[in-house]
TIKOLDO-395344 format. One record per residue: residue number from 1; residue in one letter; x, y, z of N, C-alpha, C in turn. Coordinates in nm, 2 decimals. Layout:
N
(rec NUM,'A',(X,Y,Z),(X,Y,Z),(X,Y,Z))
...
// end
This chain:
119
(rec 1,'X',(7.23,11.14,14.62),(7.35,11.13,14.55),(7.47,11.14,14.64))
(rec 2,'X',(7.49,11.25,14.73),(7.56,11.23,14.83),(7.63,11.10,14.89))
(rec 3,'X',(7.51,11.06,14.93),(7.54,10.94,15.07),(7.60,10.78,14.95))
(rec 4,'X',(7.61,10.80,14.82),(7.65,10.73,14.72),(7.82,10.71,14.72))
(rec 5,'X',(7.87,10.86,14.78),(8.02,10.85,14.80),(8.06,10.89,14.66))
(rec 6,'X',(8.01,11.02,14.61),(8.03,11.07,14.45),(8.20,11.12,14.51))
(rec 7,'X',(8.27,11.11,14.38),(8.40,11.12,14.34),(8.44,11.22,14.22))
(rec 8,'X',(8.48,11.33,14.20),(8.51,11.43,14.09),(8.61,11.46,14.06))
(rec 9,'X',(8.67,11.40,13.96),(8.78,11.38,13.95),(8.85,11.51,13.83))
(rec 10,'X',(8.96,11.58,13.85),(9.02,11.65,13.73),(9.14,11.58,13.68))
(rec 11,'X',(9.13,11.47,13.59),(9.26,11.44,13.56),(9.35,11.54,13.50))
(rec 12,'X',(9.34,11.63,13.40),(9.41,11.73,13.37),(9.36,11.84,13.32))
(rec 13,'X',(9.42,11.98,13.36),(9.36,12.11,13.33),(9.50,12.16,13.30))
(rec 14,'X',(9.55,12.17,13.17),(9.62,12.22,13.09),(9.64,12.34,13.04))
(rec 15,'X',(9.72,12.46,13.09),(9.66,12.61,12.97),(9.78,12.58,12.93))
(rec 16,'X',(9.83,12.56,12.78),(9.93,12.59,12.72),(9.92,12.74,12.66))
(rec 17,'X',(10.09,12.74,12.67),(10.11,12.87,12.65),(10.24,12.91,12.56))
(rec 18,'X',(10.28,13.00,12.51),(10.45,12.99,12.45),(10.54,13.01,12.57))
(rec 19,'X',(10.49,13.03,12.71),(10.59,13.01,12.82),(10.59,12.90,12.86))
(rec 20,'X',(10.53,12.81,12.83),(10.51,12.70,12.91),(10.37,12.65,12.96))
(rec 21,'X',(10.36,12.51,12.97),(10.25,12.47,13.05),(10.21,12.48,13.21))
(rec 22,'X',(10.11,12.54,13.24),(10.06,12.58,13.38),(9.93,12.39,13.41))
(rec 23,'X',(9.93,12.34,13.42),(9.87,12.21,13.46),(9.87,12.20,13.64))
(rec 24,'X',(9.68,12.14,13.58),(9.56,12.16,13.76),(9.53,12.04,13.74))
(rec 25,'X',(9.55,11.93,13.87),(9.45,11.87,13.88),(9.43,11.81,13.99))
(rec 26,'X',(9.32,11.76,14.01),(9.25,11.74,14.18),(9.17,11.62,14.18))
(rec 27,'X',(9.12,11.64,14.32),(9.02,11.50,14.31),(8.92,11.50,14.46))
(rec 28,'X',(8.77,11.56,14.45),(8.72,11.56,14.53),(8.61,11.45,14.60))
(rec 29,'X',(8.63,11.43,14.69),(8.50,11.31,14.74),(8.44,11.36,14.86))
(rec 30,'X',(8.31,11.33,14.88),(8.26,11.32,14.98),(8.23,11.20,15.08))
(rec 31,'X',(8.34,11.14,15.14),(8.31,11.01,15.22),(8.22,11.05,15.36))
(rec 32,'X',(8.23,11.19,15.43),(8.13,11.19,15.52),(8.03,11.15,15.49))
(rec 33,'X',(7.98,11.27,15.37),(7.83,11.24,15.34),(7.78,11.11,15.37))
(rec 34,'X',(7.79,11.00,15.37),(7.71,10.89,15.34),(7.66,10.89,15.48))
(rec 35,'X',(7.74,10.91,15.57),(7.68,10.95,15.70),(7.59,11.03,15.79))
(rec 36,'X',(7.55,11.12,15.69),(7.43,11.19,15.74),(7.29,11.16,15.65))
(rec 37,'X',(7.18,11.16,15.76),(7.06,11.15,15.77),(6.99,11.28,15.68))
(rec 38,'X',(6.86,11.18,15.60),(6.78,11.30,15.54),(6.80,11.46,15.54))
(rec 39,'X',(6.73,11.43,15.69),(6.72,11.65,15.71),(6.88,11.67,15.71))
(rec 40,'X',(6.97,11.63,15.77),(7.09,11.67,15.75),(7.18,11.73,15.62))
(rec 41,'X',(7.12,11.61,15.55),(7.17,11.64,15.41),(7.09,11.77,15.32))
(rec 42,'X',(6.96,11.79,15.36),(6.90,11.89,15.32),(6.93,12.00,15.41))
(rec 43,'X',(7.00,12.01,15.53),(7.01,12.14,15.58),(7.16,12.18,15.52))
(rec 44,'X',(7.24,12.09,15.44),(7.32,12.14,15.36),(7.34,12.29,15.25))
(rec 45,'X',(7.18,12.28,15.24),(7.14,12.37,15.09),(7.14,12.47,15.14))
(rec 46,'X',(7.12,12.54,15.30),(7.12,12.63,15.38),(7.26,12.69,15.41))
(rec 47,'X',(7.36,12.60,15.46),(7.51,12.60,15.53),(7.57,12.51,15.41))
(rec 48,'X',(7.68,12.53,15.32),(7.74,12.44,15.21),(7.87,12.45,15.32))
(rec 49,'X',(7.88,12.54,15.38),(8.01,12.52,15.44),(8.06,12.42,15.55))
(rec 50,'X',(7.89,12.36,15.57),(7.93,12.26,15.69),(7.98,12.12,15.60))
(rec 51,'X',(7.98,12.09,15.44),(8.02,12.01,15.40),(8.23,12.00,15.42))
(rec 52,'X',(8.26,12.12,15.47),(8.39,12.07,15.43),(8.45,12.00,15.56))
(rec 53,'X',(8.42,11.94,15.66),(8.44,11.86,15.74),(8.42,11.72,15.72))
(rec 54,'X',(8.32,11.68,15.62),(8.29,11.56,15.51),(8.35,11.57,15.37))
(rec 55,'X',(8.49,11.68,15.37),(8.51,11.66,15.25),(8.68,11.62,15.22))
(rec 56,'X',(8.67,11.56,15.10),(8.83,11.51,15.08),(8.87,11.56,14.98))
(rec 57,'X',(8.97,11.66,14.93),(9.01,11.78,14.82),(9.13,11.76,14.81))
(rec 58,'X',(9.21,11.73,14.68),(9.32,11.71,14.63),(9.33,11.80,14.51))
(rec 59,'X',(9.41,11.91,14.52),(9.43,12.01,14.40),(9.61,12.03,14.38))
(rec 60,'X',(9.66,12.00,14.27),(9.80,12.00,14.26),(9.78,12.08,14.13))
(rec 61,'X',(9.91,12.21,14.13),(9.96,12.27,14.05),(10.11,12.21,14.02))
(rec 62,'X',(10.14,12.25,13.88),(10.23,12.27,13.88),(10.26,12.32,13.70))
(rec 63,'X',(10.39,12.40,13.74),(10.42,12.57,13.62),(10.58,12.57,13.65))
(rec 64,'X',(10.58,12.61,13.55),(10.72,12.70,13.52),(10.70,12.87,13.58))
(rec 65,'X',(10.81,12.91,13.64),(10.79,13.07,13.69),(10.69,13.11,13.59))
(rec 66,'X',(10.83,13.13,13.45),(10.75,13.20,13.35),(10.61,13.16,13.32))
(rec 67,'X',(10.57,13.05,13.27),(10.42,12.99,13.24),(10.33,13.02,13.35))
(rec 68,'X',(10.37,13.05,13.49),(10.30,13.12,13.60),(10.26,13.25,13.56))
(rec 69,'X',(10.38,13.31,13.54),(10.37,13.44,13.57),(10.29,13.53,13.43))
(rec 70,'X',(10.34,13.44,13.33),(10.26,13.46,13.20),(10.08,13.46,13.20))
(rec 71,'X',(10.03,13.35,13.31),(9.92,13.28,13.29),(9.85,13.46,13.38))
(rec 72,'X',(9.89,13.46,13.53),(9.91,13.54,13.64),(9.87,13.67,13.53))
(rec 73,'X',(9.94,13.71,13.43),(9.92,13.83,13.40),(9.85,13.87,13.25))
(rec 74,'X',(9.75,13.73,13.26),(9.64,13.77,13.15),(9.51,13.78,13.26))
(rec 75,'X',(9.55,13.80,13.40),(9.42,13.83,13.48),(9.41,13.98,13.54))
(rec 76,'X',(9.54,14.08,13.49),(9.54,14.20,13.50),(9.55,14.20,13.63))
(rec 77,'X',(9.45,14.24,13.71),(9.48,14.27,13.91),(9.61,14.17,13.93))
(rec 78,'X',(9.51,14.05,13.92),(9.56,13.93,13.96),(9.78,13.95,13.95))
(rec 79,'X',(9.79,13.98,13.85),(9.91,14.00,13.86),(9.95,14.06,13.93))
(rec 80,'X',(9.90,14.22,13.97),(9.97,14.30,14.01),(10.01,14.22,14.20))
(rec 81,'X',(9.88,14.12,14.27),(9.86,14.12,14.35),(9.95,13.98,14.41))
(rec 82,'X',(9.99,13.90,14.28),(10.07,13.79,14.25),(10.19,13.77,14.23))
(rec 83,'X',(10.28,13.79,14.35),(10.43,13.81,14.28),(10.45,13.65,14.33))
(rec 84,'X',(10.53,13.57,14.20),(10.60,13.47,14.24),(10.69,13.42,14.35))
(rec 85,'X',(10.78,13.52,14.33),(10.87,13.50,14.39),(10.80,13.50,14.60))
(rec 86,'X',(10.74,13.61,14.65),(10.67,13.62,14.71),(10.59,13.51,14.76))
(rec 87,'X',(10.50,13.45,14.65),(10.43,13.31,14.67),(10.50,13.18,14.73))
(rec 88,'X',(10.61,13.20,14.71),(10.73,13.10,14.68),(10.81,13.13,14.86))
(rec 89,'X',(10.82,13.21,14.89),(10.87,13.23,15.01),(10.81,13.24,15.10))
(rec 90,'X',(10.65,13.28,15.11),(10.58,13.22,15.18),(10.51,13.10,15.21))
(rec 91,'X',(10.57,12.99,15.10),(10.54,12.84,15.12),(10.42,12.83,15.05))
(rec 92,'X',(10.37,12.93,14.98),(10.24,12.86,14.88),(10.27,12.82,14.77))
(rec 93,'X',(10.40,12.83,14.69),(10.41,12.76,14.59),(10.54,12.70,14.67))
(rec 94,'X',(10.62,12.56,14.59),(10.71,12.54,14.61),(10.80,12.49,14.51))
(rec 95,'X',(10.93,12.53,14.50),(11.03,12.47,14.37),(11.08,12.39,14.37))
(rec 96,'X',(11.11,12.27,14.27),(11.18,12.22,14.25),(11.23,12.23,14.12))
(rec 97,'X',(11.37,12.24,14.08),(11.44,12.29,13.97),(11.38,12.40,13.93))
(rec 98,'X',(11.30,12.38,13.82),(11.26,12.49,13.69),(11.12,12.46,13.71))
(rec 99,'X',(11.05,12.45,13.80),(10.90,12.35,13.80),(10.89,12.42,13.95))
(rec 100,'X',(10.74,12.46,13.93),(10.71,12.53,14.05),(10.56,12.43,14.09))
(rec 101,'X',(10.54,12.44,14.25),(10.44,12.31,14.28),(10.35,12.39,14.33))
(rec 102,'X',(10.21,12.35,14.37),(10.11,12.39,14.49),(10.02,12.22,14.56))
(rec 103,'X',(10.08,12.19,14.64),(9.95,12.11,14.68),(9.90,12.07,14.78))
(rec 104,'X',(9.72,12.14,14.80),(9.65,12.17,14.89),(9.56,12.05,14.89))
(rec 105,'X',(9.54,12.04,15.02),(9.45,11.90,15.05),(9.35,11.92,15.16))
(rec 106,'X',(9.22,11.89,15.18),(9.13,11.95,15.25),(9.11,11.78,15.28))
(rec 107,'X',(9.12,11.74,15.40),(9.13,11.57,15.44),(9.02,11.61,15.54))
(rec 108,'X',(8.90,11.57,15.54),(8.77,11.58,15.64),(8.77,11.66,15.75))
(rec 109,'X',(8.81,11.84,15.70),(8.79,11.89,15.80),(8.98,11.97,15.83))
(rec 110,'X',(9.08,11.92,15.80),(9.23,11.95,15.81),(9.31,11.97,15.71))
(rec 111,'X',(9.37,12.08,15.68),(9.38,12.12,15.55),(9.54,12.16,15.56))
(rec 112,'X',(9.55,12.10,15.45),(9.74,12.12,15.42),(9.77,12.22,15.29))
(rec 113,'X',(9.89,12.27,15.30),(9.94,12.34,15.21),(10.05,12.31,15.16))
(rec 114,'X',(10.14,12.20,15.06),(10.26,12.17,15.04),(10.33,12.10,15.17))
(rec 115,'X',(10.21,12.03,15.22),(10.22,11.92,15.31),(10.29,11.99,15.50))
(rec 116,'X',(10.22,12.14,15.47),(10.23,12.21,15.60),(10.09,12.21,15.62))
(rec 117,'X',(10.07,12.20,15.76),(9.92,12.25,15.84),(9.90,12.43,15.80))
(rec 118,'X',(9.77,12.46,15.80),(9.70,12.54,15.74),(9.63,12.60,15.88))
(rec 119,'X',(9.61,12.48,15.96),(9.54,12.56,16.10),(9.66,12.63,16.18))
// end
């Protein structure tokens, strides 16, 4: 199934809320895979982690503070451990107007955060 170039796509992941909408979505492929041989592909089941150098990951958020912070604090810890503002200043989320962004991209092995390097 791999070496077929499978594609998984999230067109939309929606939590409505009375603060607003928090909306996910991504899009994963494996175009290495098609490149590895039998045993290769089965020594996968051993090491999954050697798949993310064959892998292509597109995950975009985007929220309102509030509908963040709302969503953030129906996970208890999670909140306490999640300050927006915080997220926001260290470049993992980013604003534009009233609209807060995240988008992380895993491109065969080199991984971006709001279109900064991650290495």
């Amino acid at each position: 199934m791999l070496q077929d170039n499978p594609v998984l796509t999230l067109d939309r992941l929606n939590v409505t809320q009375p603060a607003g909408n928090v909306t996910l979505t991504g899009r994963l492929a494996l175009p290495g895979a098609a490149r590895l041989n039998d045993s290769q592909l089965q020594a996968l089941s051993d090491q999954p982690a050697a798949l993310l150098p064959l892998t292509d990951l597109q995950l975009k958020l985007s929220a309102t503070w509030d509908a963040l912070n709302t969503l953030f604090g129906n996970f208890g810890p999670l909140a306490q451990m999640a300050d927006i503002d915080t997220l926001i200043s260290a470049g993992y989320l980013t604003r534009s107007g009233d609209q807060l962004g995240l988008d992380l991209r895993f491109d065969q092995g080199r991984a971006t955060l709001n279109g900064q390097s991650m290495e």
